[in-house]
C-alpha positions in Angstrom: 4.9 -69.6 -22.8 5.9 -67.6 -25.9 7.8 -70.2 -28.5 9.5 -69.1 -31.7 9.0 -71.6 -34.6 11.8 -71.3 -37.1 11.5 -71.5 -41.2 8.3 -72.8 -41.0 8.2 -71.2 -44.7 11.6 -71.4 -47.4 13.1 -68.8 -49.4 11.5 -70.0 -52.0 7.9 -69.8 -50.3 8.4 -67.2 -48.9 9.2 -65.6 -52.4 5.7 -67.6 -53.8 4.3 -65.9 -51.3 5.1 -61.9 -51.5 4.4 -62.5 -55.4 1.0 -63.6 -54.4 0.0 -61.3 -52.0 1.7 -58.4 -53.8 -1.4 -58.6 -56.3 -3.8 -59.2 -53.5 -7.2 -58.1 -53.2 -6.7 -56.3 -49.5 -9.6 -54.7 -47.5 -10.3 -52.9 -44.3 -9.4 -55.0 -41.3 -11.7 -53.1 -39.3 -14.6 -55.7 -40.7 -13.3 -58.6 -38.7 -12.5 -56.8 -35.9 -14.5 -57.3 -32.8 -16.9 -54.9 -31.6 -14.2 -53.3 -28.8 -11.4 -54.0 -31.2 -12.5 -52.2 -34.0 -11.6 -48.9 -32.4 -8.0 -49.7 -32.1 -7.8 -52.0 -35.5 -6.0 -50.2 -38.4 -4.7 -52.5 -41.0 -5.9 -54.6 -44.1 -6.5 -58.4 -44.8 -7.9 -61.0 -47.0 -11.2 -62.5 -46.7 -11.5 -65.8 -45.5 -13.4 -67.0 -49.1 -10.5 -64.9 -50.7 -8.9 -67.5 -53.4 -5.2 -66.4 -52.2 -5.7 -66.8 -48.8 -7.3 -70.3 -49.2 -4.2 -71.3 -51.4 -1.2 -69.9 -48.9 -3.6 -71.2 -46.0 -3.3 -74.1 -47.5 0.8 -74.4 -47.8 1.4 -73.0 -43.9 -1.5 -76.0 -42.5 0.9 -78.5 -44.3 3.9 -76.9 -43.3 3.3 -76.7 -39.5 1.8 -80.3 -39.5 5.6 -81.2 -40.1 7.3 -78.6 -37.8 8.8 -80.8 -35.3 8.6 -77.6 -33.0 5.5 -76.4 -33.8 3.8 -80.4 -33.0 5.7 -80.0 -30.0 4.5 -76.6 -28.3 0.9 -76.4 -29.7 0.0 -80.6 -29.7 -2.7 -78.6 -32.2 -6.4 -80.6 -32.5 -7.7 -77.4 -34.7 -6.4 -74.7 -36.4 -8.1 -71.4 -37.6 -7.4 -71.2 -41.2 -4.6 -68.8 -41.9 -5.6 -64.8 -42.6 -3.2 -62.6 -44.0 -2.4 -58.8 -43.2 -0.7 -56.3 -43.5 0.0 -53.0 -41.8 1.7 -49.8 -43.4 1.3 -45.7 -43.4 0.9 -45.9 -39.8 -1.4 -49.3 -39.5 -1.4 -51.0 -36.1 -3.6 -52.8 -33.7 -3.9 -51.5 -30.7 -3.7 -53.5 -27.4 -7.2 -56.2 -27.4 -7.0 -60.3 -26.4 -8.6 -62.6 -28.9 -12.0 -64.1 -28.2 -12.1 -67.4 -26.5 -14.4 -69.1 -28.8 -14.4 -68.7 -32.6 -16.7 -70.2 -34.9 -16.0 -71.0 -38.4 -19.4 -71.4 -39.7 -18.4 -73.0 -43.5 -17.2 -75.8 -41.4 -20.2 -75.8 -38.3 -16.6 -75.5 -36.2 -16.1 -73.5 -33.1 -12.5 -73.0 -32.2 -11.4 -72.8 -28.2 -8.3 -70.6 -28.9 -5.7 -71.9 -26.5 -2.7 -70.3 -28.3 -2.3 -67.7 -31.3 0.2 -67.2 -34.1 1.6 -64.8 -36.1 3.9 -65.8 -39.4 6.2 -63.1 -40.3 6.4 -62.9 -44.2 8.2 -59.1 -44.7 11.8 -59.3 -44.1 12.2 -57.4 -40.5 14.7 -54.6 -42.2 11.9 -53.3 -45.3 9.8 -51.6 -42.3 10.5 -49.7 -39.4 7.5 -50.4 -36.2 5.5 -53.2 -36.5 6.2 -54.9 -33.0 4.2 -57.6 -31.9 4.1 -56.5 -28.4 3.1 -59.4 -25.9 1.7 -58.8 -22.2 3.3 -61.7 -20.2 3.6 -62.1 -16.1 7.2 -60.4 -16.0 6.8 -58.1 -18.6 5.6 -57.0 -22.1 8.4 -58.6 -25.1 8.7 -56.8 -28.4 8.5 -59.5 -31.6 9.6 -58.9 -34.6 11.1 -61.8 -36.3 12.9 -62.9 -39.5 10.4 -63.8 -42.6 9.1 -67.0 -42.5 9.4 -67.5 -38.9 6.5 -68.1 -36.3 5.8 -66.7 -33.0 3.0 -69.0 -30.6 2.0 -67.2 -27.6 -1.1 -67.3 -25.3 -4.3 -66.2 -27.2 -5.2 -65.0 -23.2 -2.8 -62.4 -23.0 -2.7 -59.1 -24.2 -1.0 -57.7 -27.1 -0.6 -55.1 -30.0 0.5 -54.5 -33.1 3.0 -51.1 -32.7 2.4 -48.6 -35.6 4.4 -49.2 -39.2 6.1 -45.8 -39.8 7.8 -47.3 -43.0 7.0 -50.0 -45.4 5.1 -52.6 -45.1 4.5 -55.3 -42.3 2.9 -58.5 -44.3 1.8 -61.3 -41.5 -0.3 -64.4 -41.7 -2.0 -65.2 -38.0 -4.4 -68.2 -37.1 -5.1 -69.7 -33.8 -5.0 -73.3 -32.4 -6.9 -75.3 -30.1 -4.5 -77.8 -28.3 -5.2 -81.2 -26.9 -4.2 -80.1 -24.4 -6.2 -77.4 -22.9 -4.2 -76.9 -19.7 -1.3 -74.0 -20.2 0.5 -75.3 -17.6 0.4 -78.9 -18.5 1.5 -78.5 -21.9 4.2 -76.2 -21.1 5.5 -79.3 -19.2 5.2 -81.6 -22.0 6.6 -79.2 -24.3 10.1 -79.7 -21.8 9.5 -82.9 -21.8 9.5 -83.4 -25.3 12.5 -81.0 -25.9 14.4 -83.2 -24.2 13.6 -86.1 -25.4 14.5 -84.6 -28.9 17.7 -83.4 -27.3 18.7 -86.5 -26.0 17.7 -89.3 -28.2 20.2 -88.5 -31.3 23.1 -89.6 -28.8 21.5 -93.2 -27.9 21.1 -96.3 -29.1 17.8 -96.3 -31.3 16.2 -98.9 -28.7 17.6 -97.1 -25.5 15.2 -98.5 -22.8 15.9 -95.3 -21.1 15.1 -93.3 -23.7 11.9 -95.5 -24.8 10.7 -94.9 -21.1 10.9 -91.4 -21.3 8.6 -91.5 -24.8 6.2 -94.0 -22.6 6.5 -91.5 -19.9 5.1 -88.6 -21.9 2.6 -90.3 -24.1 0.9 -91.4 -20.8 0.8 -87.9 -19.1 -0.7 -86.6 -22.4 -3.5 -89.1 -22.3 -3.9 -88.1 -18.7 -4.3 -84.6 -19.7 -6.1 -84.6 -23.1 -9.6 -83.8 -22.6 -11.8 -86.8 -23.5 
């Protein structure tokens, strides 16, 4: 399931943002790249201790915990602290899948990544390439979305990073562990949930339909959280 999350940033953070980073201290990628991945990795990021990053970390975690669509999809337990990149003069990231497990030793946390995202931060006219090109059952799908948008797709499936032949490609990327481990499962929930949004501005705010819907889906996600 691939699921766009709109304006997760504003114009104005998104402004904040590109006046940060602009001054950034940016280093070789290739350090955090895995031992495969390194061969195909060509791009720069911040470092996780990097005072930057831990400040516009800080601003997407508090955004997404009140993106109604992002809540929805992901049903996030943990999230990988944001790390900024950015691609240019040819930079990309050749096809690789992220590692399962991920440990975050400055918090004794290991991550299960269930799903991975990408924040857009360059507006999708300043650079020519750049695709985030996703591997799914009928068919790779080319992403490139608006600043300040979101992308969540399986961290399981392959994907790349197509070459930036002009300007510069500026994203943030993290990963999430759901509460739902099951891809399947919360795919379903996720409908389930969209419709329930969908529907509910039309009723009565004590619908008995509606309210059985909401008792309907609460009780399938305690059947499917893990324990």
């Amino acid at each position: 399931m691939l699921i766009i999350c709109e304006a997760v940033l504003d114009e104005a953070q998104i402004a904040e943002f590109r006046t940060a980073l602009a001054g950034a201290d940016w280093r070789d990628g290739a350090a955090s790249a895995g031992t495969r991945s390194v061969a195909v990795k060509q791009n720069l990021q911040l470092g996780r201790s990097d005072p930057v990053a831990q400040k516009l970390g800080a601003i997407i975690l508090g955004q997404l915990g009140r993106h109604a669509e992002f809540v929805s999809a992901s049903l996030a337990e943990r999230i990988w602290p944001p790390v900024f990149n950015l691609y240019q003069d040819g930079g990309h990231y050749g096809t690789h899948s992220d590692a399962a497990l991920m440990r975050l030793p400055e918090a004794d946390l290991t991550i299960r990544s269930d799903l991975s995202a990408t924040l857009f931060l360059s507006d999708p006219d300043s650079y020519d390439g750049g695709e985030l090109i996703i591997e799914q059952p009928y068919g790779a799908q080319a992403v490139k979305l608006a600043a300040g948008d979101m992308v969540l797709y399986p961290s399981g499936s392959l994907h790349q990073v197509a070459p930036v032949t002009r300007g510069q490609r500026v994203c943030a990327i993290s990963w999430i562990q759901s509460a739902i481990a099951d891809a399947s499962a919360r795919a379903l929930l996720y409908d389930l949930d969209q419709s329930i949004r969908a529907l509910a501005p039309g009723r009565a705010k004590d619908d008995p339909e509606i309210d059985r819907l909401i008792h309907v889906y609460h009780n399938l996600v305690r059947r499917w959280a893990h324990p």
